[in-house]
C-alpha positions as CSV (number, residue, x, y, z in Angstrom):
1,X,102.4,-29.0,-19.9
2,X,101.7,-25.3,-21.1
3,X,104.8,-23.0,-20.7
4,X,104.6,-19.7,-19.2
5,X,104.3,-18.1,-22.4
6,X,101.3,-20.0,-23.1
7,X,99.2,-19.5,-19.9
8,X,96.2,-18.2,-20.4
9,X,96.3,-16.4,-17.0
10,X,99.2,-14.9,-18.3
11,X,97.9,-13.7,-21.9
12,X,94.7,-12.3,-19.7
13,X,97.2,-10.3,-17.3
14,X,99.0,-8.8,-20.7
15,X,95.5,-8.1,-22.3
16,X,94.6,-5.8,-19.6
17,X,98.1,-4.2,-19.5
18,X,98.0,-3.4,-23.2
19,X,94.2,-2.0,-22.6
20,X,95.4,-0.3,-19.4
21,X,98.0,1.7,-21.2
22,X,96.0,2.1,-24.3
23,X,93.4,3.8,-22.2
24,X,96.2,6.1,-20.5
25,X,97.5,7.1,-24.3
26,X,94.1,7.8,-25.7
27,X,91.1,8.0,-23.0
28,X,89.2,9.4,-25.5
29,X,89.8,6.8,-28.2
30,X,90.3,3.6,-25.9
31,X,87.2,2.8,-23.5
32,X,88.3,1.7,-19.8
33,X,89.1,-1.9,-19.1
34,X,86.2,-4.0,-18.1
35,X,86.3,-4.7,-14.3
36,X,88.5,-1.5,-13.9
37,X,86.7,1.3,-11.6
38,X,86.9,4.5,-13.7
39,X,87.2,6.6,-10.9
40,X,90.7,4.7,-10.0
41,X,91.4,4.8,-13.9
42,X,90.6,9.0,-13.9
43,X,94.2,9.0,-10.7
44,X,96.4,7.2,-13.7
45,X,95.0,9.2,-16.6
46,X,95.9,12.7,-14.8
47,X,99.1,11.9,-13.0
48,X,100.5,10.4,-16.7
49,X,99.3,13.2,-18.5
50,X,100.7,15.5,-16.1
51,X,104.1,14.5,-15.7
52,X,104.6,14.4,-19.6
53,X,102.9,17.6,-20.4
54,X,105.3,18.5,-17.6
55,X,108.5,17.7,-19.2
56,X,107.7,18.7,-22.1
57,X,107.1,22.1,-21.1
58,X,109.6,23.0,-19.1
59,X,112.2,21.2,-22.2
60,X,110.8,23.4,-24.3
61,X,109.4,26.4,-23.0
62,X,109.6,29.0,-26.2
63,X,107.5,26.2,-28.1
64,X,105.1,26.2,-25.4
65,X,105.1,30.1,-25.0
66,X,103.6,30.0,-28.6
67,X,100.3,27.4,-27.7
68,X,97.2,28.5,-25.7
69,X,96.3,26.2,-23.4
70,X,93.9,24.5,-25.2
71,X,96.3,23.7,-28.8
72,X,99.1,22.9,-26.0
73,X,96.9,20.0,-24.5
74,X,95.5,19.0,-27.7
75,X,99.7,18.9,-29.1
76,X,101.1,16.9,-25.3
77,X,97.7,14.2,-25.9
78,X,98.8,13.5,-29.3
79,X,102.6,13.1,-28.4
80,X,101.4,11.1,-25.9
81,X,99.3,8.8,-27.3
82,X,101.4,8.2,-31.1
83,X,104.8,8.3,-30.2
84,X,106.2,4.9,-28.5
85,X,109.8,5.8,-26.3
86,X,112.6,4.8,-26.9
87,X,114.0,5.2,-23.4
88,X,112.5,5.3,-20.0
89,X,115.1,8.2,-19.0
90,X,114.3,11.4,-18.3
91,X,116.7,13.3,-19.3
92,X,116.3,11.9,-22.6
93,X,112.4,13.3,-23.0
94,X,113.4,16.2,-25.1
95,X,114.9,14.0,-27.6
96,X,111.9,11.7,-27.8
97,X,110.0,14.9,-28.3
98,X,111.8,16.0,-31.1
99,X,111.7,12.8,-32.3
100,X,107.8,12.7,-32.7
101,X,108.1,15.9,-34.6
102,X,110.5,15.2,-36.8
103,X,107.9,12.2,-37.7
104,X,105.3,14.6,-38.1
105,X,107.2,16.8,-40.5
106,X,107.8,13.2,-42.5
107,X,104.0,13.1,-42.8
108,X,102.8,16.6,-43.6
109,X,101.2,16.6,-40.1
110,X,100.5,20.5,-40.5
111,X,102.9,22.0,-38.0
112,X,104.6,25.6,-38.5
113,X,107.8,25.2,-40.9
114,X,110.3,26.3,-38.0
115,X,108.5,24.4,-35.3
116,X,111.2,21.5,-35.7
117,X,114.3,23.5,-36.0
118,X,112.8,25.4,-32.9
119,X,112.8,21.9,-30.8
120,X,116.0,21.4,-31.8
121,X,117.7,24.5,-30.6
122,X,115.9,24.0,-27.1
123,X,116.4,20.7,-26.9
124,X,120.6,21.3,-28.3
125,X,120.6,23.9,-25.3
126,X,119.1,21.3,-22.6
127,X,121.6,18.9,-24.1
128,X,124.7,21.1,-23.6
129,X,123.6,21.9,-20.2
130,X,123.4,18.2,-19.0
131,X,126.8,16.9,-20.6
132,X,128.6,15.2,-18.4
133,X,132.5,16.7,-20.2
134,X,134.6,18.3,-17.4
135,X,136.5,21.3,-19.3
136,X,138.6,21.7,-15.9
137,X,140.0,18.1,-16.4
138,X,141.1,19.2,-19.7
139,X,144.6,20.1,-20.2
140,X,145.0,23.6,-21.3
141,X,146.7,27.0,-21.0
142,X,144.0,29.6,-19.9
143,X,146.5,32.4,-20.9
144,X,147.4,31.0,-24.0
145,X,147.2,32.7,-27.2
146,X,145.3,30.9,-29.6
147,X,146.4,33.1,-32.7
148,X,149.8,31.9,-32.1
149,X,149.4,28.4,-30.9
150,X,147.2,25.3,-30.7
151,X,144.0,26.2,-29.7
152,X,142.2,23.9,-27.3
153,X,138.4,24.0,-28.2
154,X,135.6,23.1,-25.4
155,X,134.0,20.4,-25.8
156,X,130.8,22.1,-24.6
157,X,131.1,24.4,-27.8
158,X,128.9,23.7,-30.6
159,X,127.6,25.8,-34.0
160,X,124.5,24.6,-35.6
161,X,122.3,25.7,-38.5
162,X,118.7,26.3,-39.0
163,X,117.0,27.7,-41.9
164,X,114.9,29.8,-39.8
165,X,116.1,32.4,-37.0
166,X,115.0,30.3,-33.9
167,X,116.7,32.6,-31.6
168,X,114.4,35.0,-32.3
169,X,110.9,33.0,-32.8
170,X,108.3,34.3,-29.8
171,X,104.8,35.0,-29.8
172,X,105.4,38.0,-32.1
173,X,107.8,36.8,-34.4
174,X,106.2,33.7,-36.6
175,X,108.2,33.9,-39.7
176,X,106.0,32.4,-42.4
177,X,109.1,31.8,-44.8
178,X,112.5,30.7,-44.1
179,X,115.1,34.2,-44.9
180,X,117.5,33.8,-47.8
181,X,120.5,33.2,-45.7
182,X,120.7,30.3,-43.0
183,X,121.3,31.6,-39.0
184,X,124.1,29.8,-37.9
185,X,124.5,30.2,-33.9
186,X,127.6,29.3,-31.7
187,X,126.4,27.2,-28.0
188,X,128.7,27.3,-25.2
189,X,128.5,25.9,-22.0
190,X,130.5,28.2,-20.2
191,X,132.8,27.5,-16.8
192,X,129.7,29.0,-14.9
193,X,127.5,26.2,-16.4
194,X,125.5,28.8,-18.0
195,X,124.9,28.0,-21.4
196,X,124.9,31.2,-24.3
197,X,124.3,31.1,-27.3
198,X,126.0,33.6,-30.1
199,X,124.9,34.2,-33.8
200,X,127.7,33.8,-35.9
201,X,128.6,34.0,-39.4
202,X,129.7,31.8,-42.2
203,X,133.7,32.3,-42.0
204,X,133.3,32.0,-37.9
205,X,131.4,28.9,-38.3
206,X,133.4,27.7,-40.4
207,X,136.4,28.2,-38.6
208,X,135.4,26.9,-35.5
209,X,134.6,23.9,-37.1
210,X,138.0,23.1,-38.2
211,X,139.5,24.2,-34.8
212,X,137.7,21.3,-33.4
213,X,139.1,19.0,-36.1
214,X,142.9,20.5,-35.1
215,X,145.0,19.3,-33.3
216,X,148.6,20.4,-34.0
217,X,148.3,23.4,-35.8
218,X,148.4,27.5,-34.4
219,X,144.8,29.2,-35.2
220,X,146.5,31.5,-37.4
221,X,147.7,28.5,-39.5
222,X,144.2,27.8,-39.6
223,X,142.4,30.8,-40.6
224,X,145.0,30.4,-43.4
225,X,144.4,27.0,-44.4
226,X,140.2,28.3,-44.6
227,X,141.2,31.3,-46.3
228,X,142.9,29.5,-49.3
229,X,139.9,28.6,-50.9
230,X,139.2,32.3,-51.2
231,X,140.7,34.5,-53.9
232,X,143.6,36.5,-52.3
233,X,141.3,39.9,-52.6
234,X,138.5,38.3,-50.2
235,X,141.0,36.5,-48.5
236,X,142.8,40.1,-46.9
237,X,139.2,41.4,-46.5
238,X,138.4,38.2,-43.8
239,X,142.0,37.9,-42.7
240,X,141.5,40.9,-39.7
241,X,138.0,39.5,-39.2
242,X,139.1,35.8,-38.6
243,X,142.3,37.3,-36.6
244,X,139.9,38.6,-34.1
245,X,137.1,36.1,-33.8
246,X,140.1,33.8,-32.4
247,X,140.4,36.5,-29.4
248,X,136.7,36.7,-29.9
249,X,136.0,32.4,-29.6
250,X,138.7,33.1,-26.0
251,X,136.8,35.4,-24.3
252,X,133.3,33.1,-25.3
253,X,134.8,30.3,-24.0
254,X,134.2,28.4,-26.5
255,X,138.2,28.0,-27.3
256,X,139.4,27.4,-23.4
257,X,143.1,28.1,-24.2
258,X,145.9,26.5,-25.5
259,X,148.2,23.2,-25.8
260,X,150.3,22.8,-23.1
């Protein structure tokens, strides 16, 4: 008695699957299934292609901004038909996105040195937007000074570090080389839900950093603890500077107060 596994009904139904969704990947590369009515087959091909291309573009709309029309459909046809999901949830598209181009980097597949550090910083912004962390359920003192006590970090705050100023990158602005120094930018997902960004520099990057790794001590004891790696010269110079980007990190939002 054949099992299910070995019907041949069955391995004729997932024979025309995989050929169905071959064709829907690659029309142009995989012929229609026999038996299938192309004119049925053209309803599938557009309304797949068309709900991808649309995620995609509104997940990263600077990337897309930079594409005619023609190099953006030749760019959403090869995502679709080389990169296999790993998730059938929307919200996660953006990462499976990235994903494909982070492959592509791996094998030289020709795209613009930023183009990756660009999908990241839209997709890191989409990200932050969507995260489910309630900073009202936090416990906190919105008046509190975080110079003098223990500042309470959001957990919708986050720096990251490109090579290449992706802020910046538009239609005009194509940097062919990455600048000597990296651009580190501050996210915050602010109590409006609207989600900034802020370039920041080394020391402030730093520091916020090790605020989010604190949990007893004031953020003046921890601008000192960062500060004794310096020599005490360049330590004074940063001192005022680090002083204020506490006040500075407050009114961002990015620290939302201090320990009750």
């Amino acid at each position: 008695m054949n099992t299910a596994a070995e019907s041949p009904d069955l391995r004729s139904t997932q024979d025309l699957q995989y050929r169905f969704t071959a064709h829907l990947r690659d029309p142009a590369g995989a012929p229609v299934p026999a038996g299938v009515d192309d004119r049925r087959m053209r309803v599938y091909r557009e309304l797949v292609y068309a709900n991808m291309e649309s995620f995609i573009s509104s997940n990263f709309p600077v990337i897309r901004s930079l594409y005619d029309d023609a190099q953006w459909e030749n760019l959403a046809r090869e995502f679709l038909r080389e990169h296999r999901c790993h998730t059938p949830l929307f919200p996660e598209f953006g990462r499976e996105f990235l994903r494909w181009l982070e492959t592509r980097q791996e094998q030289g597949g020709g795209d613009p040195p930023w183009l990756l550090e660009l999908a990241h910083y839209e997709w890191a912004e989409l990200a932050l937007s969507l995260d489910e962390a309630d900073i009202d359920a936090l416990a906190h003192d919105p008046d509190g000074d975080p110079q003098h006590a223990v500042p309470v970090i959001s957990p919708l705050a986050c720096v990251l570090a490109y090579r290449f100023p992706v802020h910046r990158i538009s239609a005009d602005f194509r940097p062919a080389e990455a600048p000597d120094e990296p651009t580190l930018l501050l996210l915050v997902r602010g109590r409006d839900d609207t989600v900034r960004f802020h370039e920041i520099n080394a020391l402030s990057a730093l520091l916020v950093e090790r605020l989010q790794q604190n949990t007893e001590a004031s953020g003046s004891d921890c601008l000192e603890a960062l500060l004794a790696d310096y020599d005490a010269a360049t330590a004074a110079n940063l001192r005022a500077a680090g002083e204020a980007m506490l006040q500075e990190l407050k009114q961002r939002e990015a620290i939302l107060g201090t320990t009750l």
